[in-house]
N, C-alpha and C positions, 0 to 999 in steps of 0.2 A: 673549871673541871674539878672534881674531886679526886681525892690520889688514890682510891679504893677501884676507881673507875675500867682502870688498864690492867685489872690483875685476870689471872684468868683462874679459873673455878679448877679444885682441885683433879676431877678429872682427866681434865686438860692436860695440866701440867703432869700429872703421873704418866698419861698416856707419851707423850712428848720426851719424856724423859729414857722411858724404854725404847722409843724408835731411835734416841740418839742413842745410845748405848749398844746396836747392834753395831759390830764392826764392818769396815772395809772386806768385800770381798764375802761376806756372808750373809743370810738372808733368815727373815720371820715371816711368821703370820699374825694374819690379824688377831685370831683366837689368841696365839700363843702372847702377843705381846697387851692383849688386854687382860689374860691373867698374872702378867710382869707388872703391870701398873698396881694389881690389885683389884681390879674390873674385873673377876670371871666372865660375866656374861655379858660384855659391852663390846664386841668385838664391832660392832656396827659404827659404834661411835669412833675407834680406829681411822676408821675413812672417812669419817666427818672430822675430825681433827686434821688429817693430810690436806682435806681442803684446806681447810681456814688459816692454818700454820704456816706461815712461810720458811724455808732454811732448813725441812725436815729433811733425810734421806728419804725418799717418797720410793724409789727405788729399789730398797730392800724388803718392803714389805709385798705379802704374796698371799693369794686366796691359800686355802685348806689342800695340802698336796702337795703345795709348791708350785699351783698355777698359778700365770698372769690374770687375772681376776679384769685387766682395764680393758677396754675394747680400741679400735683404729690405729692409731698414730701412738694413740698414747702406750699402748702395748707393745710396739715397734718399737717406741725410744728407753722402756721400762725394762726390756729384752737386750738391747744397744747398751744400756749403762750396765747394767749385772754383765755381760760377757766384757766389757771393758775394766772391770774390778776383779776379772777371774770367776766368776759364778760359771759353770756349764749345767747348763740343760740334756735332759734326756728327752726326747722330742719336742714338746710342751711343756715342759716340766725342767722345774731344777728340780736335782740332785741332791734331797733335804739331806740323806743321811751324810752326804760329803759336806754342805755348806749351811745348812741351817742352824743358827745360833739359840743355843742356850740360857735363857736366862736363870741365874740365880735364885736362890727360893726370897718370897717378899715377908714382908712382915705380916702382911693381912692374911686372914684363912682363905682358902681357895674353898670354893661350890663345894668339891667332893670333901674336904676336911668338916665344912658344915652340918653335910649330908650324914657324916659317919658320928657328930655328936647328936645329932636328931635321933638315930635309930636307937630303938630297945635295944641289948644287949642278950643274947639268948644266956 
């Protein structure tokens, strides 16, 4: 086996790194933590990483709004762990502006910092 073999592609790890960094008791989004990695527009691959990763808080992450975004069982126990960490929901919904975490500015430009060196200046 070669020792390059097990490493995971830097996406990966950035996205991985923002989901652990959300605290106990607070809650992200996909969007928001794929522009923490430095992803603006990868929020897709967020949930592709939750799959394949083991040992993530899978739990704190949350569609656009602060929905449960999973369906069945799995939205039952994703509902079960945030109200056992203290998250409260408003019907469907958490609570983003009481628990929704923050992250930090990255080092890479975000979409709209791109977008405003593109534009002419009047």
């Amino acid at each position: 086996m070669t020792p390059g073999r097990n490493r995971k592609p830097p996406l990966v790890t950035a996205i991985c790194d923002a989901i652990r960094r959300i605290p106990r008791g607070r809650v992200s989004t996909y969007g928001a933590i794929a522009e923490a990695a430095g992803y603006p527009r990868c929020a897709r691959h967020v949930g592709r990483v939750l799959k394949q990763v083991e040992g993530l808080p899978w739990q704190r992450v949350l569609g656009s709004g602060g929905r449960i975004s999973l369906r069945g069982e799995l939205a039952l126990e994703q509902r079960f762990l945030l109200e056992a960490e203290g998250v409260r929901f408003r019907g469907r919904k958490v609570n983003m502006r009481e628990f929704e975490h923050r992250f930090g500015r990255t080092g890479r430009k975000s979409s709209t910092d791109a977008r405003k060196e593109r534009l002419p200046r009047k």
